[in-house]
Structure formats: C-alpha cells, structure tokens
N, C-alpha and C positions, 0 to 999 in steps of 0.2 A: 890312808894315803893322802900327800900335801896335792891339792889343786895344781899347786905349781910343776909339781910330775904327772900332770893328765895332758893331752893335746886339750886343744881350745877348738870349739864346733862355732863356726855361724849357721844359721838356717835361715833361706833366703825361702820365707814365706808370700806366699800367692793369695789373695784372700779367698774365702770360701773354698779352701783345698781340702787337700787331704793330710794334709803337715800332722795333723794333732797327733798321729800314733808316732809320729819322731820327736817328735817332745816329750813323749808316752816315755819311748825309746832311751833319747840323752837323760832323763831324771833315772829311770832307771839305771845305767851305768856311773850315775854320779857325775857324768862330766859336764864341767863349765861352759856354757854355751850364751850365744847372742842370736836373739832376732830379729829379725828385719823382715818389715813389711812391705809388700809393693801391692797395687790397687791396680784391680782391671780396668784395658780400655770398656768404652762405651760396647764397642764390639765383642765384648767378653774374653780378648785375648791377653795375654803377656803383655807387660808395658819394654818401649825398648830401652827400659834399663835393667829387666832382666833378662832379656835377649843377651846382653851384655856379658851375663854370666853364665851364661847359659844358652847356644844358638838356637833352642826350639822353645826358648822360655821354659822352661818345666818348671814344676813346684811339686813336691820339695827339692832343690839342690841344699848341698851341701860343703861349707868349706870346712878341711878339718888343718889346726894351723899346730903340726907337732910341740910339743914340750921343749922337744932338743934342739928347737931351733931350723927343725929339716925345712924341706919346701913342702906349702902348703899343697892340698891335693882337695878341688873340684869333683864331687861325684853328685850323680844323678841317678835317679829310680830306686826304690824304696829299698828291693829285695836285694839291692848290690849295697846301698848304702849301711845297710843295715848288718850283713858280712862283714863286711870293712870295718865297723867300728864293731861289733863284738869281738872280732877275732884279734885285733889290734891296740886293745886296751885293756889296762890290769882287772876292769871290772866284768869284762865280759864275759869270763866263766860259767858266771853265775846263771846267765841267761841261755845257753847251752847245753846240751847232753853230753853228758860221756862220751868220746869219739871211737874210742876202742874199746875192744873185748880184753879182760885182763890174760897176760898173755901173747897178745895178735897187736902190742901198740906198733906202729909205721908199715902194715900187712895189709895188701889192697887185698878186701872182702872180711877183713877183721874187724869193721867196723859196727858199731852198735846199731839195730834196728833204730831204735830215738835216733840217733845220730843222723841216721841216713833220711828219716822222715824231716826233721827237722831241715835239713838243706833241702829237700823238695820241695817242701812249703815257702820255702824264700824265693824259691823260683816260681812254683805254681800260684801264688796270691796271686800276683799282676799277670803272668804268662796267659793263665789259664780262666781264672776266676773270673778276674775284674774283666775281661770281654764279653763275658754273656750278661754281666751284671749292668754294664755301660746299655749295652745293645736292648735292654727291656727302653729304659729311658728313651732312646732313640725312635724305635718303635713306635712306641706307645703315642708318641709326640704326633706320629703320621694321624692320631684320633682325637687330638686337643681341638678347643675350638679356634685355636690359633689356625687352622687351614681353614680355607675358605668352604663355605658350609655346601656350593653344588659340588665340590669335588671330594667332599669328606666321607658318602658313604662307599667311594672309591678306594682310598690310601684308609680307610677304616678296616675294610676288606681284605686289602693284603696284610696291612699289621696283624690283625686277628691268626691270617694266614703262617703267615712269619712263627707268632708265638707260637700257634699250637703246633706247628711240626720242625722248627728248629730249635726256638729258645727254651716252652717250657721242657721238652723231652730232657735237654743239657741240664738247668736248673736243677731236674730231676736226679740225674747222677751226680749232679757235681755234691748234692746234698747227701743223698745217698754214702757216698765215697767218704764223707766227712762227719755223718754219724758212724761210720764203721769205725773210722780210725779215733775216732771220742772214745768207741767202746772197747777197742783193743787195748787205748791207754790209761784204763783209771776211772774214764768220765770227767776227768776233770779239765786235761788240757790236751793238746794234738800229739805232745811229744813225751810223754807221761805225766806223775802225777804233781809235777812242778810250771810254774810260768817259764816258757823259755820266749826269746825273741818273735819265734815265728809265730807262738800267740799273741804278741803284740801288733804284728804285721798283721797278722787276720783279722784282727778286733774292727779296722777299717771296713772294708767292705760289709763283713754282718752285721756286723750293728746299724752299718747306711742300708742296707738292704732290707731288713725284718721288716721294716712299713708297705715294701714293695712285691714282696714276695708273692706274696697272695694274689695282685691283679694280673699275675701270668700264665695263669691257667686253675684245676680246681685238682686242688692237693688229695691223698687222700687223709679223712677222716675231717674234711671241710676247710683244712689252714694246713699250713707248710709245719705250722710250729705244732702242731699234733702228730704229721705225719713223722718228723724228726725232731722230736720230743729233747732227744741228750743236744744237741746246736742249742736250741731253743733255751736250755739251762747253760750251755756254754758261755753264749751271751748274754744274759742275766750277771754269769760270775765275772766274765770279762769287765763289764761296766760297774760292775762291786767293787775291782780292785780298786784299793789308794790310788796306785799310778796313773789310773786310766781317770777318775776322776782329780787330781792336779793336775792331771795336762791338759783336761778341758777348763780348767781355771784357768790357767795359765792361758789359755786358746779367748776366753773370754774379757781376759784384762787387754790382750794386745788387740783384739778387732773393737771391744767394746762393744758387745752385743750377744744375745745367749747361742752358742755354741747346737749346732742341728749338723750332726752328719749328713751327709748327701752326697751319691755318687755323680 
C-alpha cells in the first residue's frame, strides 16, 4: 500500500519517556511518521510547549494527520492511542486477534477469547500495571540517601512497611495473572501464539521493571524471574524481536545516547 494512502503520525516525544514502544508500534503498522523532541524543565516537568499540545504535558501524544485530508485528531495515553491507530488503519490487522467466533461476527459474546484478552491488556498495562510498578520507585525513594540521614531510619520504616503488605503482595498477583495467561496462550505471547499490539504495549513496563523487581520483596525460589520463569522468557523474546530493537535505534539516534528503559 502507497504511503500516500496511510494517515501521517507526529509523535510529540518527552525525553527519557516511555515513547519507544509507539515507535515499536508505528514501524510496526508501516506508518509514516515524524518526531519531535521536547527536553525537560530543570524541575523534571513538561516544557510549556508541550503543555501546548497537550494540557497536562503527557508523552507520548500523538497527532494522527488522515490521508483524506480529514481533521487531524490529538490523542493521549498509550492503551487509547494504540486502539485508535490499530483499528483505523489498513495495517492493523495484523497486530490483532480474530474478533469473532466464526458464525457469531457482530454478536455481543461471540467474541474470541484472544480478542477479548487483547482489549484488556490495552486497558490494563497503564490502568492497572504501571501503578504498582510507578509506586516501588516512589517508595523505595523514602530509603535513598537523598533523605536526610536522622529522619531516614523513619521513612525507611514505612517504605519497608508499604512494600511488604501493599506492593509486594500486588506485584505478586499481577505476575501471577500474567504467567497464567503466557500459559494459556502458547507461551509465546498474551494474546496467542502471534505478536499482537498489546505485546507491544507490555513490552514497556517489563522490560523497565525486570532490574527492579527483585528489591520488593523475596520471590519465591530467590528472584521473580525463577518464580515466573514463562514472563521471564517472555521478555527475553519481546527484546529479540526486530521491532523492538529498531525502535530503540531509532530512540537512540533522536536523544543521542544508549537507550535504558525506566519506569
């Protein structure tokens, strides 16, 4: 299919974000796209020229500019953006499961297990995931030497506290819930035994996380990545794929410097 029949994507990158899995994303679909970079204040926020585009600053936004000339459409947060252009462009198929049962096409409850996983995982990366995943960081920060050292075996204390009867417990299911559905589908990806979108979408947070995982508590069989052995190969294959390594190239030529997920 000519370029010239795809919409046109900008991507209004943030530095040190989490953009790289929608570049993952747009190669994947083929579609022609531009980047744009904006550099944090000193204070680690949004500059206000992405406020501009955005009222709360986010990164990734996204402008998608139609083929037909329609009016451009501004979206934000990953698991919507990422909807939006699968389901809306000729390449997205590909990235998707089957939506129906053959039979039961336009039938609420005909729809295909994959199918139905798959749209929950667009919602659940960021709904669910990324807050327990943000919240270790947070945490763990009340134990840096960055707090001053007479009030540190205090905010030590609770962090400690925090983890073991909020975060790790969570960490625990959510992993849990995510080697199940590896095992139900193949082992190879969440939504069977194909790359769809919502692997792409996850690839962010686990791969930022697997460094971290382990200081939240004690796994069993000593590490996270023993205890959930099929994640643990999940991410290995995730960072295997072509796509995922061009878009960290890609991630490396616009900031100019090696490319470190981090939540």
């Amino acid at each position: 299919m000519a370029s010239t029949d795809l919409p046109h994507v900008t991507l209004y990158w943030l530095d040190k974000s989490r953009s790289q899995r929608i570049v993952w994303l747009l190669e994947a679909l083929e579609l022609p796209y531009t980047l744009e970079l904006f550099h944090r204040e000193k204070t680690m926020l949004a500059p206000a020229e992405l406020m501009k585009i955005h009222p709360l600053g986010k990164s990734p936004v996204i402008k998608v500019t139609p083929a037909n000339g329609g009016a451009s459409q501004t979206l934000a947060e990953s698991g919507w953006m990422t909807q939006y252009l699968v389901e809306n462009t000729p390449t997205g198929a590909k990235l998707m499961p089957t939506k129906y049962k053959e039979g039961q096409e336009g039938q609420m409850g005909g729809e295909t297990e994959e199918y139905m996983r798959y749209m929950y995982i667009l919602h659940y990366c960021e709904g669910s995931l990324m807050p327990i995943l943000v919240m270790t960081i947070v945490i763990n920060a009340l134990k840096s030497p960055q707090v001053p050292f007479f009030i540190r075996p205090i905010t030590g204390a609770a962090a400690n506290r925090i983890l073991s009867t909020f975060i790790f417990p969570n960490a625990q299911k959510h992993m849990g819930m995510l080697e199940g559905m590896l095992k139900s589908s193949s082992g190879r990806y969440l939504c069977g035994d194909r790359l769809t979108a919502a692997d792409i979408l996850m690839s962010f947070p686990l791969i930022a996380a697997r460094g971290r995982l382990d200081e939240i508590g004690t796994w069993e069989g000593g590490s996270w990545a023993k205890a959930f052995p099929t994640i643990n190969e999940y991410v290995d294959r995730l960072e295997a794929e072509e796509g995922y390594k061009k878009s960290v190239q890609k991630v490396e030529e616009l900031e100019g410097r090696k490319f470190q997920p981090s939540l």
